[in-house]
N, CA, C and O atoms as a printed pandas DataFrame, in Angstrom:
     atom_number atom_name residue_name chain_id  residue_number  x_coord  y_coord  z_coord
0              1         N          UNK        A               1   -2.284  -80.068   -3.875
1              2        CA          UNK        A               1   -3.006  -79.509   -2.739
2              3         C          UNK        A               1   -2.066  -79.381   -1.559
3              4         O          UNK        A               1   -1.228  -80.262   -1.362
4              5         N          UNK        A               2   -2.183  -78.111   -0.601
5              6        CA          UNK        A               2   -1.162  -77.710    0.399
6              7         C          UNK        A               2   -2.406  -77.764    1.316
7              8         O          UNK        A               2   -3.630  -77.693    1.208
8              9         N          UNK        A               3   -1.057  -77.996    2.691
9             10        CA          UNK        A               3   -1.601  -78.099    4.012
10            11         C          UNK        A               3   -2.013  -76.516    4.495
11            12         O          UNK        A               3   -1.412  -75.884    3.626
12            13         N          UNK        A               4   -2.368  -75.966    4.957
13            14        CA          UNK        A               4   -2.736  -74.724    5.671
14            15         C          UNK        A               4   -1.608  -74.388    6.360
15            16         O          UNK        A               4   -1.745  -75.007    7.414
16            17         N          UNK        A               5   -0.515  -73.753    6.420
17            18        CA          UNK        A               5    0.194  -73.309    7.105
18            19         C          UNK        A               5    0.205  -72.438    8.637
19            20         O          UNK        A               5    1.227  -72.310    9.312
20            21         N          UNK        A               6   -0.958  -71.959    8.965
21            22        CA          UNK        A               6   -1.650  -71.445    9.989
22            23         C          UNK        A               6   -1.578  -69.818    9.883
23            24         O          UNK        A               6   -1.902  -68.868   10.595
24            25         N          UNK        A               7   -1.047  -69.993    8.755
25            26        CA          UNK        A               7   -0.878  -67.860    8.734
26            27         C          UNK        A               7   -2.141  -67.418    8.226
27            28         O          UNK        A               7   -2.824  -68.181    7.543
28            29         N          UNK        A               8   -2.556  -66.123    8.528
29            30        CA          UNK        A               8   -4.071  -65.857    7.883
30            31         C          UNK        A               8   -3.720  -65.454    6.432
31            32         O          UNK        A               8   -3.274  -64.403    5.973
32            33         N          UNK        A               9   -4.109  -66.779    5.784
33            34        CA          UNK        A               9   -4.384  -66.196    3.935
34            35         C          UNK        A               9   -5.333  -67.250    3.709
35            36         O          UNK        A               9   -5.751  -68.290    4.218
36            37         N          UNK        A              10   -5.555  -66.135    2.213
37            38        CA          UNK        A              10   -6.620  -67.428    1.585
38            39         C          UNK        A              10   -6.742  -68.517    1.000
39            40         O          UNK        A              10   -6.556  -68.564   -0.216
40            41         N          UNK        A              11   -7.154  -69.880    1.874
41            42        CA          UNK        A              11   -7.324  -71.133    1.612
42            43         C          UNK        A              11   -5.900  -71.973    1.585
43            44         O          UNK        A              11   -5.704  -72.971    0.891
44            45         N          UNK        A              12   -4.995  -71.392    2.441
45            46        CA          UNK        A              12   -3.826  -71.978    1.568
46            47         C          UNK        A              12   -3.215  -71.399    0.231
47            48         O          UNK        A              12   -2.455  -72.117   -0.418
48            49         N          UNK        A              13   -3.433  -70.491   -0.078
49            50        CA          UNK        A              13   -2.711  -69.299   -1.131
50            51         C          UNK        A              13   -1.936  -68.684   -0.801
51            52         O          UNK        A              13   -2.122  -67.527   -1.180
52            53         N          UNK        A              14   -0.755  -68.850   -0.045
53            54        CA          UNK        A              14    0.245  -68.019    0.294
54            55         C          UNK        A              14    1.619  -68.985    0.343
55            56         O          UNK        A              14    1.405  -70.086    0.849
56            57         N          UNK        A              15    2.985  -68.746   -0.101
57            58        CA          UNK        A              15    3.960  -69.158   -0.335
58            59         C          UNK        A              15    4.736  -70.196    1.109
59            60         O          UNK        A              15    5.681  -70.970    0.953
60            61         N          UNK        A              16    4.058  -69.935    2.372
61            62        CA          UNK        A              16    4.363  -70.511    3.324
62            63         C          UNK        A              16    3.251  -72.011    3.126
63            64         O          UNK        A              16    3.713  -73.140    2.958
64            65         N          UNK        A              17    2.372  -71.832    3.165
65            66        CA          UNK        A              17    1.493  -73.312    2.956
66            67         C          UNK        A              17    2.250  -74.146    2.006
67            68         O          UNK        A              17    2.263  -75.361    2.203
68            69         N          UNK        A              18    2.931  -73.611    0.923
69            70        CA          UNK        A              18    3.584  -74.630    0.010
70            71         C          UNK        A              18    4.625  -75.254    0.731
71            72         O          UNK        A              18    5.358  -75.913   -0.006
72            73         N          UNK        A              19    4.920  -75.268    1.869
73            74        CA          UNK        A              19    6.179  -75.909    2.266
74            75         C          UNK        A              19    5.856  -77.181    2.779
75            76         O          UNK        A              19    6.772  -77.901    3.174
76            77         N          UNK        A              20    4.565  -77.603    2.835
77            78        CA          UNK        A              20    4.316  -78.633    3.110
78            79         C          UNK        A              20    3.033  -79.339    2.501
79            80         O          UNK        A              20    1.883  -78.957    2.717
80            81         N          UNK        A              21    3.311  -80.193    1.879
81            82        CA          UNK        A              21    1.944  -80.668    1.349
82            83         C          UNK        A              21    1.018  -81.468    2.433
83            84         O          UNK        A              21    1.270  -81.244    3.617
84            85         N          UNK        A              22   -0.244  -82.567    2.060
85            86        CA          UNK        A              22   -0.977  -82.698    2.811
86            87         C          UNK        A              22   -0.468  -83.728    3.533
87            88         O          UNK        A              22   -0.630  -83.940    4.735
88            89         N          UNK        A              23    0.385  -84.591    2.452
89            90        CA          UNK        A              23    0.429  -86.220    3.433
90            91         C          UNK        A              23    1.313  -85.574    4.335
91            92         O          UNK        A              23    1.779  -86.455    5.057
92            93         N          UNK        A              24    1.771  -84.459    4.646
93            94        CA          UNK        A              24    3.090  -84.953    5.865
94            95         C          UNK        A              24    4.495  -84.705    5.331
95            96         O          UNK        A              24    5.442  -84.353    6.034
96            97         N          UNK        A              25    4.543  -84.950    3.857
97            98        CA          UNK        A              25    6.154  -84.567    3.587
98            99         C          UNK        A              25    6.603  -83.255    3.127
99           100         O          UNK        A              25    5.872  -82.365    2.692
100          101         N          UNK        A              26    7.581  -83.226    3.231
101          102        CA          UNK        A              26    8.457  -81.779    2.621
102          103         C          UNK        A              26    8.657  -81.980    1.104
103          104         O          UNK        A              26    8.973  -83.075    0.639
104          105         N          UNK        A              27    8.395  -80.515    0.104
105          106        CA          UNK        A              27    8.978  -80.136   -0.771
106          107         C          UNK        A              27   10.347  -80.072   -0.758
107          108         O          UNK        A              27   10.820  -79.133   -0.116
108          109         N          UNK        A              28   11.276  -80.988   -1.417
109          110        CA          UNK        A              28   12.705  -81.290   -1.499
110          111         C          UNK        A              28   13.401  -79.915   -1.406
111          112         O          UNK        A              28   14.488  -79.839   -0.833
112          113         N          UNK        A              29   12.793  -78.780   -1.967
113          114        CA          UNK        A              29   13.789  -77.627   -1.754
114          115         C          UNK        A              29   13.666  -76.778   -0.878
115          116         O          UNK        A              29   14.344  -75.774   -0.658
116          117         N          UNK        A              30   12.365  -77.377   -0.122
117          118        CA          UNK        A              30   12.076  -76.436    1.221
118          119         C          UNK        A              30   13.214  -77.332    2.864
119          120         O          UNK        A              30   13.425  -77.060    4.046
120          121         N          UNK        A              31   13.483  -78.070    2.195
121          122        CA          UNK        A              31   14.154  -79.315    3.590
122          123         C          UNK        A              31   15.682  -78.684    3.694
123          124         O          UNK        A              31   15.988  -78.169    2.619
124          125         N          UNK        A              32   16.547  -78.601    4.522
125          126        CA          UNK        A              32   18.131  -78.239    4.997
126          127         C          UNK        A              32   18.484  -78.734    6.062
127          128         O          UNK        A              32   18.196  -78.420    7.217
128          129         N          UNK        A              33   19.058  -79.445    5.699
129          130        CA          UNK        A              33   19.871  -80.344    6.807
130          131         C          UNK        A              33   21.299  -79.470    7.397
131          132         O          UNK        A              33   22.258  -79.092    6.725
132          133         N          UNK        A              34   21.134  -79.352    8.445
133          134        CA          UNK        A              34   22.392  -78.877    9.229
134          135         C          UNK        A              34   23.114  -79.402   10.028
135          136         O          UNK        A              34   22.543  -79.780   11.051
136          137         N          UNK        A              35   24.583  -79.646    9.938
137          138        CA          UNK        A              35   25.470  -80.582   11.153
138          139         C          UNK        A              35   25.776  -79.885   12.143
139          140         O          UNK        A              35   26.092  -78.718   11.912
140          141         N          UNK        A              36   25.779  -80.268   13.251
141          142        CA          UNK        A              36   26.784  -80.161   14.314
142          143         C          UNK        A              36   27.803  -80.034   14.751
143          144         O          UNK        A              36   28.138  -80.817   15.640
144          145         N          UNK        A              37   28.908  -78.793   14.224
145          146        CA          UNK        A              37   29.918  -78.635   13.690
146          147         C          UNK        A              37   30.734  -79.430   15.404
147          148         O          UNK        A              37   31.885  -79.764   15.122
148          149         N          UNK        A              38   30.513  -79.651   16.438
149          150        CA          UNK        A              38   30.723  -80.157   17.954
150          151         C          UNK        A              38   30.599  -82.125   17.882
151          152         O          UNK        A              38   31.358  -83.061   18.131
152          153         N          UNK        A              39   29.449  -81.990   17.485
153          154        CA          UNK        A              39   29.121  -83.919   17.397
154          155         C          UNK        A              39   28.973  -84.598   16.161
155          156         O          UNK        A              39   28.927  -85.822   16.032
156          157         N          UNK        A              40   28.891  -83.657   15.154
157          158        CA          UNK        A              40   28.900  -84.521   13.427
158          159         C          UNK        A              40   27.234  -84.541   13.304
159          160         O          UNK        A              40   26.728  -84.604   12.183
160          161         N          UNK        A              41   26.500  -84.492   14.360
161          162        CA          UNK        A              41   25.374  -84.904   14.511
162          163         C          UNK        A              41   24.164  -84.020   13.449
163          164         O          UNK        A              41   23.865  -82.848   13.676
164          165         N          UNK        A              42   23.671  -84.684   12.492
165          166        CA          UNK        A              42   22.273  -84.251   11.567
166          167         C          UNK        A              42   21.419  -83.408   11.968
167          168         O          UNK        A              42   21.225  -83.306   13.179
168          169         N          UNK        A              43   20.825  -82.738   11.201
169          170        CA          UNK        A              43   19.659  -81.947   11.935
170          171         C          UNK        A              43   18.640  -81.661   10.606
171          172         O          UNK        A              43   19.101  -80.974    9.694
172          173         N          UNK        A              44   17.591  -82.059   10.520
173          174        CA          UNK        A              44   16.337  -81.196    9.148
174          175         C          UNK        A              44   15.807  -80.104    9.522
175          176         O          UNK        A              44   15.357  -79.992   10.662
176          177         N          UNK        A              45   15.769  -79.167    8.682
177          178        CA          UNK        A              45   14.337  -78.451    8.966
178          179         C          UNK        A              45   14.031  -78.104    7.709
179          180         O          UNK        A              45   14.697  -78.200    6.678
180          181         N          UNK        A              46   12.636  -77.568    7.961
181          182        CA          UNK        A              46   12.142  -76.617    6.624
182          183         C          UNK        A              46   12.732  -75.002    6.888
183          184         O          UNK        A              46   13.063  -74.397    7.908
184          185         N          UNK        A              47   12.689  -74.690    5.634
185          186        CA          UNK        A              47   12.789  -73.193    5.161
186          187         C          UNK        A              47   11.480  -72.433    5.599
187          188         O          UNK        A              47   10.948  -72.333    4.493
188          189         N          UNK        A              48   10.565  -71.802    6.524
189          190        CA          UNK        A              48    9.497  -71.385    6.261
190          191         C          UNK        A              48    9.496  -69.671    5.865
191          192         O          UNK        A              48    8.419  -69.251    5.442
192          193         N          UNK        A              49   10.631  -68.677    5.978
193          194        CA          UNK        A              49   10.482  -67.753    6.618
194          195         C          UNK        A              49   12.157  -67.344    6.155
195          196         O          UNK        A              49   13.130  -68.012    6.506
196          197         N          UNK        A              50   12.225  -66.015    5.240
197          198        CA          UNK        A              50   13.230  -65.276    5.783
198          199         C          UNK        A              50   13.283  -63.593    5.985
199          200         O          UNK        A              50   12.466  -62.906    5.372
200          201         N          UNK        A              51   13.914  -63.196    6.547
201          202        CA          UNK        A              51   14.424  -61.446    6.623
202          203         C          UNK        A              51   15.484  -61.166    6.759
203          204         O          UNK        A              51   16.412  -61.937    7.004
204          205         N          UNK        A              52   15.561  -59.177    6.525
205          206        CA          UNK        A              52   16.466  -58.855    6.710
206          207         C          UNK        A              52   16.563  -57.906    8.010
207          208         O          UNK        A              52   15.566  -57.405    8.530
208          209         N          UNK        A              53   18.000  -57.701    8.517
209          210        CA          UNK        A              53   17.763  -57.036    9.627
210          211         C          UNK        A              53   19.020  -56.655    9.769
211          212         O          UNK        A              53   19.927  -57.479    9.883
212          213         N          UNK        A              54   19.263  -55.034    9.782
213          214        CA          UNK        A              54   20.523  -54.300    9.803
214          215         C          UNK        A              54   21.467  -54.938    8.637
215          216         O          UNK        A              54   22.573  -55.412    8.895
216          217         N          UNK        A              55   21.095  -54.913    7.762
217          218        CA          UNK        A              55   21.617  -55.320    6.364
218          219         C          UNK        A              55   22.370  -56.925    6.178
219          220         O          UNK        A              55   23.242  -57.163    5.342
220          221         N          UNK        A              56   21.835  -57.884    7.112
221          222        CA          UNK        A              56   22.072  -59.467    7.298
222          223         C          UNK        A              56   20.862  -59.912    6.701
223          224         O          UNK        A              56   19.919  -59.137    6.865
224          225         N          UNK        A              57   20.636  -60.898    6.085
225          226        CA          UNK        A              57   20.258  -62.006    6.013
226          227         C          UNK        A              57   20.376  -62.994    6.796
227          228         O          UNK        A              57   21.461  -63.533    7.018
228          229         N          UNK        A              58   18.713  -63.537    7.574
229          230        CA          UNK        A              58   18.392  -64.289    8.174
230          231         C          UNK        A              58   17.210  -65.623    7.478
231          232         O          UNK        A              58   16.310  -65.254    6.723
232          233         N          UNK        A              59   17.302  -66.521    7.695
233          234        CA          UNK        A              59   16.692  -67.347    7.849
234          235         C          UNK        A              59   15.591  -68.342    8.691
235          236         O          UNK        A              59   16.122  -68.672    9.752
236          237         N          UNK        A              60   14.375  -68.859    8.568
237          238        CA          UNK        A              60   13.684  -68.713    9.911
238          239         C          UNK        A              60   13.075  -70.565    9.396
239          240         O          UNK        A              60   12.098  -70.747    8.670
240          241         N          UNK        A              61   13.881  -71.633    9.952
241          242        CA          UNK        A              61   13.803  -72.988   10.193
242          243         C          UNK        A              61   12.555  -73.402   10.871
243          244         O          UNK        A              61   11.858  -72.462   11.253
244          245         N          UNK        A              62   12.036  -74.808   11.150
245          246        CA          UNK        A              62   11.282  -75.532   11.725
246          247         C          UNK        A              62   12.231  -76.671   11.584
247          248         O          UNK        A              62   12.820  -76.965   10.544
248          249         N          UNK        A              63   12.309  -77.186   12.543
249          250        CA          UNK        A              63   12.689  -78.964   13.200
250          251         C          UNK        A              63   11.380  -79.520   12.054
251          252         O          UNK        A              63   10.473  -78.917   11.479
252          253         N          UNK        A              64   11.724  -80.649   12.073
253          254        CA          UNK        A              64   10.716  -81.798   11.163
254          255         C          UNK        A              64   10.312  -82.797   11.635
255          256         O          UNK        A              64    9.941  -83.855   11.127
256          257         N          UNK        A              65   10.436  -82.228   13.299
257          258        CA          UNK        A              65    9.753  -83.779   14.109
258          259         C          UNK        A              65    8.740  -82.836   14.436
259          260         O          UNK        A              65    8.832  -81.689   14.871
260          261         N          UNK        A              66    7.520  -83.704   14.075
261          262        CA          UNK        A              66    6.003  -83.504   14.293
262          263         C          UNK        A              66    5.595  -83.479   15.345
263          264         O          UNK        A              66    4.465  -82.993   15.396
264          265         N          UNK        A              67    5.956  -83.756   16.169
265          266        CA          UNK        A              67    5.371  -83.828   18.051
266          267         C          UNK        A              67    6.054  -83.157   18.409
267          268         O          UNK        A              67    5.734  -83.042   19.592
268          269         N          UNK        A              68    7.437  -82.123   18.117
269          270        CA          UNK        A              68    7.488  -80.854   19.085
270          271         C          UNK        A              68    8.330  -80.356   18.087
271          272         O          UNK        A              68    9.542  -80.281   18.286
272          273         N          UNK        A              69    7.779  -79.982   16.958
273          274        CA          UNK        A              69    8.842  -78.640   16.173
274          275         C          UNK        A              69    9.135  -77.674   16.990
275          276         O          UNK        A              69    8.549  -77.171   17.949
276          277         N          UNK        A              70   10.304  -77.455   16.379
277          278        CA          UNK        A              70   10.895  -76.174   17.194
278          279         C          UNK        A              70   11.666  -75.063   16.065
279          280         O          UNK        A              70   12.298  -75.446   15.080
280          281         N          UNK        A              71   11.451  -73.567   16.462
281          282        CA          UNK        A              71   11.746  -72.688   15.076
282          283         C          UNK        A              71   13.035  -72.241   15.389
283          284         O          UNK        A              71   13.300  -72.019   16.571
284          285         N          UNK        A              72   13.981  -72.053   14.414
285          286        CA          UNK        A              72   15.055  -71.607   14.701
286          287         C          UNK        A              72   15.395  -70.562   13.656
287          288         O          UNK        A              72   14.810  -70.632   12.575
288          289         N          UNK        A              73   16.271  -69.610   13.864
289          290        CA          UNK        A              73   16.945  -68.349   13.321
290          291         C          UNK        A              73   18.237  -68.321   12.544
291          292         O          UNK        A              73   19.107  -67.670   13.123
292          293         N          UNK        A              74   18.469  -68.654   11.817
293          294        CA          UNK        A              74   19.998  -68.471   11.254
294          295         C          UNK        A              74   20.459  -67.387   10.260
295          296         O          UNK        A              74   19.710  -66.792    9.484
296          297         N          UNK        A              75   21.665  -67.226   10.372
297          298        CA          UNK        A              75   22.091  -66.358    9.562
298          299         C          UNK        A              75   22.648  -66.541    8.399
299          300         O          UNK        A              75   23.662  -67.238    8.420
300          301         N          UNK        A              76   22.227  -66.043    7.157
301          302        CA          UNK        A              76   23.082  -66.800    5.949
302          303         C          UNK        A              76   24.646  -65.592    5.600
303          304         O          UNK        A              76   24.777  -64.391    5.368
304          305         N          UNK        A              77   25.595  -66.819    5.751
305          306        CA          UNK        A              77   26.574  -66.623    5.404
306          307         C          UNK        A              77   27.441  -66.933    4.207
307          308         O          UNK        A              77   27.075  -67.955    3.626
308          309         N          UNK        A              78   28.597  -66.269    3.627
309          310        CA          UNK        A              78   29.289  -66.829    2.447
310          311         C          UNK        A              78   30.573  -67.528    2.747
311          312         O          UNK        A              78   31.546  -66.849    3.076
312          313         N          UNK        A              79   30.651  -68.706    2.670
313          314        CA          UNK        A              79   31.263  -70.186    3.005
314          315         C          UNK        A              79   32.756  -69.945    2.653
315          316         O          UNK        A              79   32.805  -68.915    1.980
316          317         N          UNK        A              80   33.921  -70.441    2.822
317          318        CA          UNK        A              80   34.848  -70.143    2.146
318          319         C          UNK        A              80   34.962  -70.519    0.992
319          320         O          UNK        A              80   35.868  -69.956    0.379
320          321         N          UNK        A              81   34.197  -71.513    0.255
321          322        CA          UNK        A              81   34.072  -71.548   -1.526
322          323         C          UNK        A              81   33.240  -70.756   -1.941
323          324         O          UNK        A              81   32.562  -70.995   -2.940
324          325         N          UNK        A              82   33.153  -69.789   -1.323
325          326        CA          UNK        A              82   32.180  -68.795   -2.145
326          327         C          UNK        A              82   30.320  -68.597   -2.487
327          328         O          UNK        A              82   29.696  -67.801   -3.188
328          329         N          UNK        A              83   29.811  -70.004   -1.407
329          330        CA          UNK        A              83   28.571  -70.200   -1.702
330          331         C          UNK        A              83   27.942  -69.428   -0.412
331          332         O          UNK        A              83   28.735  -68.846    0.328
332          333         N          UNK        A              84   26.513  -69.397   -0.104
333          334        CA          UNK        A              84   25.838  -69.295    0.818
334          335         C          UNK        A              84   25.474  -70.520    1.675
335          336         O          UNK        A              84   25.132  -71.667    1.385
336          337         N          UNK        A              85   25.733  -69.653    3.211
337          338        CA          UNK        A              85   25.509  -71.421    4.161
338          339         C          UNK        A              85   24.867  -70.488    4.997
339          340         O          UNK        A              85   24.844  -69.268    4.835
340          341         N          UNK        A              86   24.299  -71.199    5.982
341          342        CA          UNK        A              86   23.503  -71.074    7.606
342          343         C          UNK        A              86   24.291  -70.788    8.074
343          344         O          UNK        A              86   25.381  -71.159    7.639
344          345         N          UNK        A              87   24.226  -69.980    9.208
345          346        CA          UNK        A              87   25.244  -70.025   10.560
346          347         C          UNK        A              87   24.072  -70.197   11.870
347          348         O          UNK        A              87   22.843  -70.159   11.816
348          349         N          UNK        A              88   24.937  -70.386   12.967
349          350        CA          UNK        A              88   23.922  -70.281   14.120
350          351         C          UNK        A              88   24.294  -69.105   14.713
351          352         O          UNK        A              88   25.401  -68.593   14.545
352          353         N          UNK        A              89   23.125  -68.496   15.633
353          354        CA          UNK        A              89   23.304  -67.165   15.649
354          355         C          UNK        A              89   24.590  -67.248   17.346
355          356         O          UNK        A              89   25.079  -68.240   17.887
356          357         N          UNK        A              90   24.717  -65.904   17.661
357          358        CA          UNK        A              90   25.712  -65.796   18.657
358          359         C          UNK        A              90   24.623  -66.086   20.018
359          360         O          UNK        A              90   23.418  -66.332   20.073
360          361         N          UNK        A              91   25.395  -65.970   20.766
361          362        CA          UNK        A              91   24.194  -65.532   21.775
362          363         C          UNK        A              91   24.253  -64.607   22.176
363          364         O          UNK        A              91   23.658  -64.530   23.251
364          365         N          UNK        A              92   24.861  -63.446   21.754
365          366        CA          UNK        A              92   24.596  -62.314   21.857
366          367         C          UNK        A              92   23.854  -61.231   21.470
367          368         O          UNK        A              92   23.393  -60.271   22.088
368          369         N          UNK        A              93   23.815  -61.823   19.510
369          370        CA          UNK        A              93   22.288  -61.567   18.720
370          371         C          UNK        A              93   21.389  -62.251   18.746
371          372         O          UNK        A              93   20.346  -61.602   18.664
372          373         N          UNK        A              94   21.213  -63.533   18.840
373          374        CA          UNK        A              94   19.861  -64.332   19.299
374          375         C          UNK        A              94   18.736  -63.224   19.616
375          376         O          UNK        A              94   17.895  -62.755   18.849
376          377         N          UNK        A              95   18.986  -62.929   21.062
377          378        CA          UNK        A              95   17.797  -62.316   21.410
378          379         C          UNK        A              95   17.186  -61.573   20.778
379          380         O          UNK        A              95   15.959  -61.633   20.707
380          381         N          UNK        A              96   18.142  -60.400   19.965
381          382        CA          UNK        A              96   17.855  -59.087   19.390
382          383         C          UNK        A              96   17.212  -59.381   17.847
383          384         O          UNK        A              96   16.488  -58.602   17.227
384          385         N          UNK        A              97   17.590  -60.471   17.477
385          386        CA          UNK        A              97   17.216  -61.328   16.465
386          387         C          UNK        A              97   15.917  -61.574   16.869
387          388         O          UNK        A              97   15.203  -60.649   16.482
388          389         N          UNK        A              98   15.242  -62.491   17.531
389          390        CA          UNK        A              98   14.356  -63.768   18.056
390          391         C          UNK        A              98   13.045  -62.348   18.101
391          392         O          UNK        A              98   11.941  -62.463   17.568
392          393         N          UNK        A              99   13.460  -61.241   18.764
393          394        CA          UNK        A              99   12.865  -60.041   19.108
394          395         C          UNK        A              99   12.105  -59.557   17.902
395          396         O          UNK        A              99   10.874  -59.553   17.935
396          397         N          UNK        A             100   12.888  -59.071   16.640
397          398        CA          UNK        A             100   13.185  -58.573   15.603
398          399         C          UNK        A             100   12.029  -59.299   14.948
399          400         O          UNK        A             100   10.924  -58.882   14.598
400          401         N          UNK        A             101   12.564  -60.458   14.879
401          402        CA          UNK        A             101   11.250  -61.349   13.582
402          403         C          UNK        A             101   10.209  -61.520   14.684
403          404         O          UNK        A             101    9.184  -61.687   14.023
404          405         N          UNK        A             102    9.857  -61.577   15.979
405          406        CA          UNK        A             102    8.426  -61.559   16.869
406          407         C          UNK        A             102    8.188  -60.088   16.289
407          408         O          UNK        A             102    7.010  -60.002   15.942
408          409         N          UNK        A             103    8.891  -58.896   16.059
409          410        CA          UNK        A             103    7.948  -57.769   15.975
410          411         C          UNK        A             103    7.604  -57.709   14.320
411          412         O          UNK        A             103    6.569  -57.188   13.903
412          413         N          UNK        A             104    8.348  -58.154   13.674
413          414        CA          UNK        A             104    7.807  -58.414   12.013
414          415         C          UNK        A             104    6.762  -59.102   11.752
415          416         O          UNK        A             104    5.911  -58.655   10.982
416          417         N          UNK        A             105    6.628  -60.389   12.380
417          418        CA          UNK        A             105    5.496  -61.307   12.621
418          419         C          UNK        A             105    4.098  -60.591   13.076
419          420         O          UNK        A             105    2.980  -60.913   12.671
420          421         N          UNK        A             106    4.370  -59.661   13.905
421          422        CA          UNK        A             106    3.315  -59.123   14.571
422          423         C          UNK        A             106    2.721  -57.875   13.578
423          424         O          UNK        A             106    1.518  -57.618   13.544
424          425         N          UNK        A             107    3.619  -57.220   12.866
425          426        CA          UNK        A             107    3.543  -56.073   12.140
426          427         C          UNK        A             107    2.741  -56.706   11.027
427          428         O          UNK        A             107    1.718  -56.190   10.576
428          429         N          UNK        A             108    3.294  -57.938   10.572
429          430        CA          UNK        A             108    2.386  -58.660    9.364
430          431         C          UNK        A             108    0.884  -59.144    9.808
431          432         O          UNK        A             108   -0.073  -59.312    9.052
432          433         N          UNK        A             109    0.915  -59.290   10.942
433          434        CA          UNK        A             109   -0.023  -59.789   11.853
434          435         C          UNK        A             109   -1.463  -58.812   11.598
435          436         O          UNK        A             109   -2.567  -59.234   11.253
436          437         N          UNK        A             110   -1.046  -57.300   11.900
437          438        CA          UNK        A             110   -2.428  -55.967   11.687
438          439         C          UNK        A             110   -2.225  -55.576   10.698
439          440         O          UNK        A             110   -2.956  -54.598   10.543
440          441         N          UNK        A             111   -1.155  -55.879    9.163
441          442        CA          UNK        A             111   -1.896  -55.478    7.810
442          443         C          UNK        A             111   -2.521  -56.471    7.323
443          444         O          UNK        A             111   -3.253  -56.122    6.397
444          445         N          UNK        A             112   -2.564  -58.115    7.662
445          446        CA          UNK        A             112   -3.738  -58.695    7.155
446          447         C          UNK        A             112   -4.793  -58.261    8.007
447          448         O          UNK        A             112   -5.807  -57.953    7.381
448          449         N          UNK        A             113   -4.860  -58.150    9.166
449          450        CA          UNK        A             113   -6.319  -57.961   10.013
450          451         C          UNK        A             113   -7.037  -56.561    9.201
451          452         O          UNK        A             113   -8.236  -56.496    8.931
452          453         N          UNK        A             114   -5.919  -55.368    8.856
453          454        CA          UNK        A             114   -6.708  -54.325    8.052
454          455         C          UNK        A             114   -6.999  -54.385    7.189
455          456         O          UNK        A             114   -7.770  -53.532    6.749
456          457         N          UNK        A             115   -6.436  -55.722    6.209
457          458        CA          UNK        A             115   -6.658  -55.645    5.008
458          459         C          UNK        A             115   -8.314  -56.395    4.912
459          460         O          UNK        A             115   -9.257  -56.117    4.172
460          461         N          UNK        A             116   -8.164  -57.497    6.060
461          462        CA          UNK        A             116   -9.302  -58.232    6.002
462          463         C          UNK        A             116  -10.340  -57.100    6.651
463          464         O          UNK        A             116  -11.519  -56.998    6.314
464          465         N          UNK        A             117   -9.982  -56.653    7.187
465          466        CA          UNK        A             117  -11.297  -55.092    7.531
466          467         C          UNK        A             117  -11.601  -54.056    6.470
467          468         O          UNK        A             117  -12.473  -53.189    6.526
468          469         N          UNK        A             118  -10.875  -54.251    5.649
469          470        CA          UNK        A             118  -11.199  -53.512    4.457
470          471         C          UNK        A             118  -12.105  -54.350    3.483
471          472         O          UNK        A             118  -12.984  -53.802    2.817
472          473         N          UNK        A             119  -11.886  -55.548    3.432
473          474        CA          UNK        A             119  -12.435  -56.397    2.711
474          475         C          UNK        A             119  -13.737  -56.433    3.169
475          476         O          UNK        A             119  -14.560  -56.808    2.334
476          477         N          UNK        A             120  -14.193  -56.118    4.379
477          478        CA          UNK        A             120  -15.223  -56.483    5.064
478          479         C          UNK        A             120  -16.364  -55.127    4.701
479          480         O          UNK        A             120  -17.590  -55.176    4.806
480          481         N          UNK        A             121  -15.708  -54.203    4.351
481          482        CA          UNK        A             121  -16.605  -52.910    4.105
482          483         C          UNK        A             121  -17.269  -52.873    2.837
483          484         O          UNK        A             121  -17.988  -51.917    2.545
């Protein structure tokens, strides 16, 4: 059984509710820990969310502290061994980024509302 993720689907039937079950913990492959390439310093989040945008791959995080998550944006990059890693964004794309997935969010936002208005007829 999954927690409700807060997106409009049904009952918890949608691939974002699975990222968290009820007690509180994370699905082991939804969790990514990121360092602080400046202080060494740890960081968790969940996976909730990714896109694409001008042919990048992005990624869309939550912090895993419960009293003030916070969402973050990264970019997946190929590491010098050849794998895929996070990056943090510039601050020059941030915004245009941060922008980008608010208007995707929103776009997903009125095909469930039409779909659920269709449902309704």
């Amino acid at each position: 059984m999954f927690e409700d993720c807060g997106r409009p689907c049904e009952g918890g039937d949608c691939e974002n509710c699975e990222e968290k079950n009820i007690e509180g913990t994370y699905e082991e492959d939804a969790l990514i820990t990121m360092v602080d390439a400046e202080t060494g310093e740890e960081y968790q989040f969940v996976l909730v969310d990714d896109f694409e945008y001008k042919d990048q791959a992005y990624c869309v995080l939550v912090t895993t502290d419960e009293e003030e998550p916070e969402m973050v944006i990264t970019k997946v990059v190929k590491t010098d061994d050849g794998e895929e890693g996070l990056m943090s964004l510039d601050e020059d794309e941030a915004d245009e980024i941060y922008e980008e997935y608010d208007r995707l969010c929103a776009e997903a936002e009125l095909e469930d509302e039409e779909d659920f208005s269709d449902e309704e007829e």
